[in-house]
N, CA and C atoms as an extended XYZ file, in Angstrom:
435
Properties=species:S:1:pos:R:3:atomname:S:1:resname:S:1:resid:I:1 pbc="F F F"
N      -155.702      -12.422      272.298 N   UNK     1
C      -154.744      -11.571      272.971 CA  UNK     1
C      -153.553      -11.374      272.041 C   UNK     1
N      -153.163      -10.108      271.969 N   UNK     2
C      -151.683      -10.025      271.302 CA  UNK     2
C      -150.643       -9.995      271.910 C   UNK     2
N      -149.704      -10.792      271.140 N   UNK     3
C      -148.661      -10.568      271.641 CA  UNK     3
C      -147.631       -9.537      271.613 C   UNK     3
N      -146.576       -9.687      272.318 N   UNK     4
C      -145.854       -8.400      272.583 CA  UNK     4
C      -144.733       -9.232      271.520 C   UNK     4
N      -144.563       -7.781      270.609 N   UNK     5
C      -142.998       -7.836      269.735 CA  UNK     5
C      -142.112       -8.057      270.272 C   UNK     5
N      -141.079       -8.814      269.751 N   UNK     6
C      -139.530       -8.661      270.168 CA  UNK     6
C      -138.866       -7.812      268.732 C   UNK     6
N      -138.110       -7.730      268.763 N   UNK     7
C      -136.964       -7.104      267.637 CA  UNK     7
C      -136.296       -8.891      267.074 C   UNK     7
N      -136.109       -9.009      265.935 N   UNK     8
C      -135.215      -10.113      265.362 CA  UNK     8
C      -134.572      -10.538      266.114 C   UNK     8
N      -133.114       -9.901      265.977 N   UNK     9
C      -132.293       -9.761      267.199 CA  UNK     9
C      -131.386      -11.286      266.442 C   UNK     9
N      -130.681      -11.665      268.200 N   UNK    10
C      -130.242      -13.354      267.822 CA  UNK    10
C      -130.449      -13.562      268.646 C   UNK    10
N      -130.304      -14.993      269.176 N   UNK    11
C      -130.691      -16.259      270.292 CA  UNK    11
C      -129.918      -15.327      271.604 C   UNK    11
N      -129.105      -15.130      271.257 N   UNK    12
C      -128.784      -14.141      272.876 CA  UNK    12
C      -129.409      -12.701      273.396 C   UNK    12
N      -130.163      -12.121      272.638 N   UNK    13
C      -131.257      -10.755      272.238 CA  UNK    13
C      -132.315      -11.588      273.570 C   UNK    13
N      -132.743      -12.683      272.446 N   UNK    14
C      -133.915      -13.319      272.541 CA  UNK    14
C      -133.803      -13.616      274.581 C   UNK    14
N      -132.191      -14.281      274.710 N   UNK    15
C      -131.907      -14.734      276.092 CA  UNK    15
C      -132.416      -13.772      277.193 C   UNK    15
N      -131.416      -13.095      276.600 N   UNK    16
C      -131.806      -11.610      277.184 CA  UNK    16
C      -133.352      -11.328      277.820 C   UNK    16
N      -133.899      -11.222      276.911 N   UNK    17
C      -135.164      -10.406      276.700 CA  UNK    17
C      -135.842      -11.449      277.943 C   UNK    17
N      -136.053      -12.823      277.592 N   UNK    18
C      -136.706      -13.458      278.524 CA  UNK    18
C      -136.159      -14.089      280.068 C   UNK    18
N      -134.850      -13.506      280.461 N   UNK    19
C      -134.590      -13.693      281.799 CA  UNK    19
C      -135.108      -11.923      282.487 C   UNK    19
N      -134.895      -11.183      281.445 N   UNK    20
C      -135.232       -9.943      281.839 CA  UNK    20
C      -136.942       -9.679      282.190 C   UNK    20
N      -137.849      -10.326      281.773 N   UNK    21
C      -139.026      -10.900      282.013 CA  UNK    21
C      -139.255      -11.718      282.939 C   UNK    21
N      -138.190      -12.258      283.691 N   UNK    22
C      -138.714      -13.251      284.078 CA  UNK    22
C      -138.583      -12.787      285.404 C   UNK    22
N      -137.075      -11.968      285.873 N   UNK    23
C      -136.736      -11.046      286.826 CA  UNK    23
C      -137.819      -10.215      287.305 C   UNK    23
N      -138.709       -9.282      286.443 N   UNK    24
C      -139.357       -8.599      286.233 CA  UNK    24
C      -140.767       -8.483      286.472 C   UNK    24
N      -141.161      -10.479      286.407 N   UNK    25
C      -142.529      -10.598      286.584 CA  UNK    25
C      -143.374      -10.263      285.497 C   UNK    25
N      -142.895      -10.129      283.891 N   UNK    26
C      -143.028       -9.670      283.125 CA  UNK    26
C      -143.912      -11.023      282.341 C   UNK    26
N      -145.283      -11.240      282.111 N   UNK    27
C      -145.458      -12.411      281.637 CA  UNK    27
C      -145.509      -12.064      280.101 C   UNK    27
N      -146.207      -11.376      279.851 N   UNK    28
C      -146.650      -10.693      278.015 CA  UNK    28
C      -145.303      -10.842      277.334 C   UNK    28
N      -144.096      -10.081      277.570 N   UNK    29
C      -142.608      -10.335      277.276 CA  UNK    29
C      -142.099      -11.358      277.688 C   UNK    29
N      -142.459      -12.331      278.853 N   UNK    30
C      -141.929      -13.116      278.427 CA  UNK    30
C      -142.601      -14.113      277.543 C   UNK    30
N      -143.738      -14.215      277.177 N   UNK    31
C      -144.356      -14.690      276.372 CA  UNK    31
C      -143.844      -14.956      274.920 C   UNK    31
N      -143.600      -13.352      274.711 N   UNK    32
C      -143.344      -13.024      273.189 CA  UNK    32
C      -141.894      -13.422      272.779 C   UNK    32
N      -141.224      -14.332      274.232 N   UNK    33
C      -140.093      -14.740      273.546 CA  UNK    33
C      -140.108      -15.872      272.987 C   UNK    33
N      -141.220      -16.385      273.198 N   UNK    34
C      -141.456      -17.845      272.807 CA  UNK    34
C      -142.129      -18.119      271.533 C   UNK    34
N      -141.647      -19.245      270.487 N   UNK    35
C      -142.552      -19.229      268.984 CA  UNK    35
C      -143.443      -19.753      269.682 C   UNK    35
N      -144.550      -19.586      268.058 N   UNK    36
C      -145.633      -19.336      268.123 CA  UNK    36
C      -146.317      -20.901      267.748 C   UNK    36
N      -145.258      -21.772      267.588 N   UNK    37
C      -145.500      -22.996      267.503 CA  UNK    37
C      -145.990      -23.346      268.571 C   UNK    37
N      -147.205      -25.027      268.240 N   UNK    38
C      -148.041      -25.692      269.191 CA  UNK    38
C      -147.020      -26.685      269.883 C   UNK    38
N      -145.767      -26.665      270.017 N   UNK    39
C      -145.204      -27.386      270.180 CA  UNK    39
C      -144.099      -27.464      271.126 C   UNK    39
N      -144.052      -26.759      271.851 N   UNK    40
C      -143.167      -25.785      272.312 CA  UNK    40
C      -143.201      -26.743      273.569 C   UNK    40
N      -141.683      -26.545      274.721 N   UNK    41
C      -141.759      -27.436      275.907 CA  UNK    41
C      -140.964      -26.658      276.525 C   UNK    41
N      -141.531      -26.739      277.741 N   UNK    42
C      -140.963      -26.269      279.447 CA  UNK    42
C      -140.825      -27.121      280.774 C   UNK    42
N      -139.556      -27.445      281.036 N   UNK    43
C      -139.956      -27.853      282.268 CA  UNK    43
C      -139.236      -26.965      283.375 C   UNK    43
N      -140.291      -27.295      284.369 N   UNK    44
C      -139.828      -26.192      285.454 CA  UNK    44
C      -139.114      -27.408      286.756 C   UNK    44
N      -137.733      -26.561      287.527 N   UNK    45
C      -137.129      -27.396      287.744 CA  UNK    45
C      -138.159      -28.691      289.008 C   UNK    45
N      -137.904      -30.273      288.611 N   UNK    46
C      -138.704      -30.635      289.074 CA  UNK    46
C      -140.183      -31.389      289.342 C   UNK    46
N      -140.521      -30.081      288.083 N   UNK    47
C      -141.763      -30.533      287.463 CA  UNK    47
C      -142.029      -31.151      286.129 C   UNK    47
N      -143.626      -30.785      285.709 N   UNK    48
C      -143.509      -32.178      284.640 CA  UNK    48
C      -143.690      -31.333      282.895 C   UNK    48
N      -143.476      -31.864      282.260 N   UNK    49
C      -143.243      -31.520      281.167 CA  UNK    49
C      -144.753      -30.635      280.648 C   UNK    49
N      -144.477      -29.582      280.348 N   UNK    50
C      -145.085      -28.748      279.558 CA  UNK    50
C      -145.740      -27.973      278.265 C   UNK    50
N      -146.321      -28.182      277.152 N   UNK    51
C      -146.392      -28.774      276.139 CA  UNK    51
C      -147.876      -27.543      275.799 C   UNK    51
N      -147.227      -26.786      274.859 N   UNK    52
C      -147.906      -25.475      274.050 CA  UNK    52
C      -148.105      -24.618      274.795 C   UNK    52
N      -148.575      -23.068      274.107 N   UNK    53
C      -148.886      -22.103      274.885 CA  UNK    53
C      -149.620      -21.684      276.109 C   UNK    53
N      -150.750      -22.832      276.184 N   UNK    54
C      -151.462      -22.645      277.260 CA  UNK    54
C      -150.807      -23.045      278.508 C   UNK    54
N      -150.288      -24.249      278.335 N   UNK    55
C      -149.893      -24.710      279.484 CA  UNK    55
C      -148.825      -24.001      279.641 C   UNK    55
N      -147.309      -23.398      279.097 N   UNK    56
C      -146.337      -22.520      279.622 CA  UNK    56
C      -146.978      -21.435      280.070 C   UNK    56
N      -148.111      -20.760      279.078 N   UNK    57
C      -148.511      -19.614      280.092 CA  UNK    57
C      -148.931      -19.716      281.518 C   UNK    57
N      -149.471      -20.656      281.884 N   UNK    58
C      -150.243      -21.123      282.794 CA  UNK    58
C      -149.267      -21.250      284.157 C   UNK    58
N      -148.592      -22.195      283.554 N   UNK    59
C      -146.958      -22.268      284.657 CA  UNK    59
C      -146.231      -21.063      285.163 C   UNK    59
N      -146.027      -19.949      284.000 N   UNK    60
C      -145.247      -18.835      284.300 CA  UNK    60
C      -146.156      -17.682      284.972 C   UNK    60
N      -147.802      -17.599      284.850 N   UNK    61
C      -148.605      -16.820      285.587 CA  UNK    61
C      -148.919      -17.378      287.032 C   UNK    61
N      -149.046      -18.961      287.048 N   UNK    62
C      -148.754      -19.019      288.545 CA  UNK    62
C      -147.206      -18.821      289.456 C   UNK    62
N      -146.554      -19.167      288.501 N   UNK    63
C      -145.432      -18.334      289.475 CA  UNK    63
C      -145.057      -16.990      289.264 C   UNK    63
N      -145.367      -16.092      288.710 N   UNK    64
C      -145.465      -15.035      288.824 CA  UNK    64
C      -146.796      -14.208      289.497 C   UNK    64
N      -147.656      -14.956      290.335 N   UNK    65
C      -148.487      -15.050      290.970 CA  UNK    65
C      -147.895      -14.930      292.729 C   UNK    65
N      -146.926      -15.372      292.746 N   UNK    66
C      -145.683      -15.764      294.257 CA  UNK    66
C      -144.625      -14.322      293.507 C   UNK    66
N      -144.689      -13.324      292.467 N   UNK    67
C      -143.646      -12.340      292.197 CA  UNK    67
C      -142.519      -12.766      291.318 C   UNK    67
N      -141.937      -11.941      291.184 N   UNK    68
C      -141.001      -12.512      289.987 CA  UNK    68
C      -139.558      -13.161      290.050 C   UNK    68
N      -138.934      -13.799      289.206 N   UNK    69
C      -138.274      -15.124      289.810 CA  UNK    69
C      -137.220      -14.528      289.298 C   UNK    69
N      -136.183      -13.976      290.253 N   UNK    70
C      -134.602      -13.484      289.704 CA  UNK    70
C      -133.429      -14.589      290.066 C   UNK    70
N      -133.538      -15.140      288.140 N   UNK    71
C      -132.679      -15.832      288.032 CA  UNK    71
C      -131.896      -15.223      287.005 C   UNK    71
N      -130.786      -15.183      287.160 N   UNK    72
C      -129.898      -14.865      286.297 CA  UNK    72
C      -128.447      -15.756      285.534 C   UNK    72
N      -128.992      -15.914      284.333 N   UNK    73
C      -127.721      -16.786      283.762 CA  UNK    73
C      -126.366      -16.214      283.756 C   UNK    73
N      -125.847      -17.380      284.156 N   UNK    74
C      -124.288      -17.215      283.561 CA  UNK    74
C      -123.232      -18.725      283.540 C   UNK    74
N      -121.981      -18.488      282.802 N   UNK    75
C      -121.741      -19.419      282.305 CA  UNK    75
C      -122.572      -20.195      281.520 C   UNK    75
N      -122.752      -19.424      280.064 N   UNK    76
C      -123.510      -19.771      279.307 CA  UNK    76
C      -122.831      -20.015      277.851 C   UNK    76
N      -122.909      -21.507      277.954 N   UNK    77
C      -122.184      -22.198      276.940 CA  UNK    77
C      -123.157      -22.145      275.520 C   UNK    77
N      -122.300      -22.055      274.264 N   UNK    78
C      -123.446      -21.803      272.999 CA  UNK    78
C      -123.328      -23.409      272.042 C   UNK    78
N      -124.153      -23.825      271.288 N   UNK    79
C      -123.994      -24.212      270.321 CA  UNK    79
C      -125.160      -23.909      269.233 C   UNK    79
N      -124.510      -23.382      268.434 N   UNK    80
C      -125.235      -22.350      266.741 CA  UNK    80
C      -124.870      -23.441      266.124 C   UNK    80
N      -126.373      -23.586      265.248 N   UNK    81
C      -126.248      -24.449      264.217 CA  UNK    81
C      -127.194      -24.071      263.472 C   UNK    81
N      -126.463      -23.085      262.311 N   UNK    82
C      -127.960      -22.585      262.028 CA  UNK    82
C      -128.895      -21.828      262.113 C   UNK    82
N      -129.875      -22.583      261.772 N   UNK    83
C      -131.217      -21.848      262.476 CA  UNK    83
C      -131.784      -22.454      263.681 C   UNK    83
N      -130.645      -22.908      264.713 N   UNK    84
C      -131.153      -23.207      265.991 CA  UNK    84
C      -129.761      -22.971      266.835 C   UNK    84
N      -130.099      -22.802      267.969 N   UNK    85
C      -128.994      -22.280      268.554 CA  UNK    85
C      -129.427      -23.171      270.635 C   UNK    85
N      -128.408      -23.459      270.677 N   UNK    86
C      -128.825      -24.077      272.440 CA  UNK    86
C      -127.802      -23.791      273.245 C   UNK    86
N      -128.357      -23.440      274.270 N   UNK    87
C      -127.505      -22.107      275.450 CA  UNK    87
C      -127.657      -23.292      276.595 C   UNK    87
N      -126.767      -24.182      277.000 N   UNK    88
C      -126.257      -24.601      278.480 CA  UNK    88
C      -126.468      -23.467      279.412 C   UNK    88
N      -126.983      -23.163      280.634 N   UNK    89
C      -126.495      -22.103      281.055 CA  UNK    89
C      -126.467      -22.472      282.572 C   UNK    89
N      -125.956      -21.969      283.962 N   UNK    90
C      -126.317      -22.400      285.178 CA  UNK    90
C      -126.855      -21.032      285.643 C   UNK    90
N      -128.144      -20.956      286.223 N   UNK    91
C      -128.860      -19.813      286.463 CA  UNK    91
C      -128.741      -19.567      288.134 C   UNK    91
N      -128.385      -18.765      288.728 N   UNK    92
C      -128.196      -18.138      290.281 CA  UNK    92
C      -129.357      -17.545      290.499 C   UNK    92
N      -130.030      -18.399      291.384 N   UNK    93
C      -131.419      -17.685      291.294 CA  UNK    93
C      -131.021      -17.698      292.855 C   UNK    93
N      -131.556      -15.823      293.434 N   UNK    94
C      -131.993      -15.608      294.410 CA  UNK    94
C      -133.340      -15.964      295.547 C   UNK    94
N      -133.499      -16.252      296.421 N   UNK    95
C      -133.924      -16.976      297.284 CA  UNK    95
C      -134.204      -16.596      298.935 C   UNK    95
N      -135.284      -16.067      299.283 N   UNK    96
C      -135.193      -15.408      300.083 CA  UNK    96
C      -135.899      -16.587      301.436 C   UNK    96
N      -134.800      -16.258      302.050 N   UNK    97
C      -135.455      -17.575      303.823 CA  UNK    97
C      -134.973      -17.033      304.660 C   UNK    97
N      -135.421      -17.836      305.681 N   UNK    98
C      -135.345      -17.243      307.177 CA  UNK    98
C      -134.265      -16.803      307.686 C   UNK    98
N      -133.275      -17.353      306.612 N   UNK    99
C      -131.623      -16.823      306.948 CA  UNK    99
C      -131.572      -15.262      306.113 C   UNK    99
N      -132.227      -15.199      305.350 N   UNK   100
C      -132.047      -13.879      304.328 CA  UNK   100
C      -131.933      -14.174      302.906 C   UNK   100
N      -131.191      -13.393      302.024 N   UNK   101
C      -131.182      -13.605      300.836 CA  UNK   101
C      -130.059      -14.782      300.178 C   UNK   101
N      -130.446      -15.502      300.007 N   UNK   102
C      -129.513      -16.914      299.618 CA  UNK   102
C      -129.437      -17.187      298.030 C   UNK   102
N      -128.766      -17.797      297.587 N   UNK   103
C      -128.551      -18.089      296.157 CA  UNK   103
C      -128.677      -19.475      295.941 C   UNK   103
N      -129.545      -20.077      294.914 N   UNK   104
C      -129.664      -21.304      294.834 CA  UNK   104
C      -129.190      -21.221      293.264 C   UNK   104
N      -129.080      -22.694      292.636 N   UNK   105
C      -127.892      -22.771      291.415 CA  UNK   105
C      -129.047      -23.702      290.646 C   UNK   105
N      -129.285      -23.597      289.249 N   UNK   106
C      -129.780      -24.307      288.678 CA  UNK   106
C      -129.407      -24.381      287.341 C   UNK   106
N      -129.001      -25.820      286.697 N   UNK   107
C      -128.500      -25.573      285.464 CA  UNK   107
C      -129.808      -25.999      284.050 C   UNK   107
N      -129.642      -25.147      283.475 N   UNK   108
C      -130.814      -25.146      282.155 CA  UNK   108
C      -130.410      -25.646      280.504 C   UNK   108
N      -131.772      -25.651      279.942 N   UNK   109
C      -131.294      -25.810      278.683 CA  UNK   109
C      -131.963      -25.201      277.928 C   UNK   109
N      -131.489      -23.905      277.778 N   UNK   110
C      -132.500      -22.921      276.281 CA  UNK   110
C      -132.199      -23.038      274.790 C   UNK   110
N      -133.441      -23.637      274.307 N   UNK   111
C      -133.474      -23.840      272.776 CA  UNK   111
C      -133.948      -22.876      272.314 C   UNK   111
N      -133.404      -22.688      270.883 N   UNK   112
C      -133.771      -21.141      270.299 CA  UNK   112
C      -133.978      -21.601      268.680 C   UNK   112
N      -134.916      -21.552      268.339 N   UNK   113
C      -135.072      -21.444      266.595 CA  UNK   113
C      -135.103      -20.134      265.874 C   UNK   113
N      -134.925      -20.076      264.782 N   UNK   114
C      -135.025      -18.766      263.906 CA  UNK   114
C      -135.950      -18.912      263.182 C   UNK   114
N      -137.063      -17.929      263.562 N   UNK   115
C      -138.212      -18.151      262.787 CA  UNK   115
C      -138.350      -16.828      261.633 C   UNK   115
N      -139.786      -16.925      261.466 N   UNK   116
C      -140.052      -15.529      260.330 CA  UNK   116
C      -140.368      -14.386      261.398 C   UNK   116
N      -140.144      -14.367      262.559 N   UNK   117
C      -140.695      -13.458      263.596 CA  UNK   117
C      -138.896      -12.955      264.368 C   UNK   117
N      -138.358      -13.644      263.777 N   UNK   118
C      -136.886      -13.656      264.733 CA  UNK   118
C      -136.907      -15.390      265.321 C   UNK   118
N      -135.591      -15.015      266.181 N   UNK   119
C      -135.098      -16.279      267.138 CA  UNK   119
C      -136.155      -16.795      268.208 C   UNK   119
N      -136.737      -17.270      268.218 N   UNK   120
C      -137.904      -17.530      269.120 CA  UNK   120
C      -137.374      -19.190      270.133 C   UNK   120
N      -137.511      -18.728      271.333 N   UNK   121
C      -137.463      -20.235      272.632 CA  UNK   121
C      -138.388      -20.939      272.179 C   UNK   121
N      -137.987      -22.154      271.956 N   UNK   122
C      -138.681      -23.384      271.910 CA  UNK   122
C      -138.853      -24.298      272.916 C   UNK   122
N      -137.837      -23.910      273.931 N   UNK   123
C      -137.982      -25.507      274.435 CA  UNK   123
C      -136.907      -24.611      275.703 C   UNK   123
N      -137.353      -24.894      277.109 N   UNK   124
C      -136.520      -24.246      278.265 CA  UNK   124
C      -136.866      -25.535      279.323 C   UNK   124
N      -135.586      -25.951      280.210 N   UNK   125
C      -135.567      -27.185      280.995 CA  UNK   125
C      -134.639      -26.596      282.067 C   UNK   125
N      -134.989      -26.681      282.601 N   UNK   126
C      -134.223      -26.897      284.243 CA  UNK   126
C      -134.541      -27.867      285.360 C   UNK   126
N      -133.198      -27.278      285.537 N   UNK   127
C      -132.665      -29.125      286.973 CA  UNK   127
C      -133.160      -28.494      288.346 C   UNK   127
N      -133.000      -30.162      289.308 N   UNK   128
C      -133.819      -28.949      290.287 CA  UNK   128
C      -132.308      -28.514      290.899 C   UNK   128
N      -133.090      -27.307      291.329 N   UNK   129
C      -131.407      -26.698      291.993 CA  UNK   129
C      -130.568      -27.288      293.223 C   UNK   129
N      -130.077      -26.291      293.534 N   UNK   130
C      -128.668      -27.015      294.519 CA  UNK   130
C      -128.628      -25.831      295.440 C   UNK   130
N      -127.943      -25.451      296.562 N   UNK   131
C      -127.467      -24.938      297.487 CA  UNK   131
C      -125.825      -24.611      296.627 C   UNK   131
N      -125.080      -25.208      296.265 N   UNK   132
C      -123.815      -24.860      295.741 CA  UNK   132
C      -123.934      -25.069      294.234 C   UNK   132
N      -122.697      -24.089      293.866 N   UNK   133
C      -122.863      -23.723      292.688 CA  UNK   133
C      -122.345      -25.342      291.813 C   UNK   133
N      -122.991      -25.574      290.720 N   UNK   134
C      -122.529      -27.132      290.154 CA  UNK   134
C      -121.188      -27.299      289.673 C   UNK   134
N      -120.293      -27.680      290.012 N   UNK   135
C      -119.073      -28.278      288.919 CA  UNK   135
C      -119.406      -28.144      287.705 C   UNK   135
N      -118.603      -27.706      286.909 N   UNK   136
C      -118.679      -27.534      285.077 CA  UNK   136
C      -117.468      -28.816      284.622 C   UNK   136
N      -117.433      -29.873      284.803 N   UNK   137
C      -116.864      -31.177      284.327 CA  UNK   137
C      -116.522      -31.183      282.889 C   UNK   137
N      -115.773      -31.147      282.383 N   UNK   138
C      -115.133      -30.896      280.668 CA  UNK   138
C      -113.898      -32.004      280.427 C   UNK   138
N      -113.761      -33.117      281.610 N   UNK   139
C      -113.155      -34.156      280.957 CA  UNK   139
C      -113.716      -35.440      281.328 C   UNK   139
N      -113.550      -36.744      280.455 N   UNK   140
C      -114.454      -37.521      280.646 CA  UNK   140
C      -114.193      -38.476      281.473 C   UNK   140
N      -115.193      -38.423      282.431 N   UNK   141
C      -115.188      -39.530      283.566 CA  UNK   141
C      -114.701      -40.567      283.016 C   UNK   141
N      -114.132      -41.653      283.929 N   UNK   142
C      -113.491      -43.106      283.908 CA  UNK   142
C      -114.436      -44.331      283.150 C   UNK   142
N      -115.770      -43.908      283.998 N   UNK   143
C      -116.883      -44.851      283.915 CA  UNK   143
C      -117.986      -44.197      283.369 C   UNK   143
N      -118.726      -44.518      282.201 N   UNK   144
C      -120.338      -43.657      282.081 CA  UNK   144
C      -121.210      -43.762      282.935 C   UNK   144
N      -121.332      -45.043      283.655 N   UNK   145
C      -122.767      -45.473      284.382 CA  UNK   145
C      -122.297      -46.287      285.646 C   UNK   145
């Protein structure tokens, strides 16, 4: 099977491209945001760790099997280093129940390498979500543990 091109772009192109896929129900694109490395990891919030192409495809066609999952980042913190780049982000994913359309909060972690193909996801993790949106904490607690 081929995959679908992206453009170079940078790690936020790349962001882009695969929440816009993901909204979308888009599996081929979102596919093609991901390198092409055997190595690659997903976890979905909750679940268990995910490990090469087959198995992310596998994960993202059964839930795109239930339609497509509109989550949308924001508050999306960067750190570039390089040729890798990692996006903090807390994603507002819509949620539809017996009350109506609800917003649930989940915070992620998108890894991005720069390959010979462009910026390609390596590695995507999410928490399980929340009902309220999470605190963004930026000074350091009293106690670690």
């Amino acid at each position: 099977m081929r995959k679908t091109k992206l453009p170079p772009g940078s790690p936020d192109d790349t962001e882009h491209a695969f929440y816009d896929a993901l909204q979308n129900g888009d599996l081929e694109r979102l596919m093609a945001c991901w390198a092409d490395e055997d190595d690659i990891v997903c976890v979905h919030p909750g679940g268990p760790r995910m490990v090469g192409h087959a198995a992310v495809r596998a994960a993202f066609e059964a839930m795109f099997a239930n339609g497509s999952v509109k989550a949308h980042p924001e508050k999306v913190r960067r750190l570039d280093a390089g040729s890798c780049s990692v996006h903090s982000v807390v994603e507002r994913v819509e949620v539809l129940s017996d009350d109506g359309l609800q917003h649930a909060w989940v915070v992620a972690t998108n890894v991005y390498a720069k390959t010979a193909q462009g910026w390609r996801l390596v590695a995507h993790h999410a928490s399980p979500g929340s009902r309220t949106e999470p605190p963004e904490v930026t000074t350091a607690p009293p106690v670690l543990h």
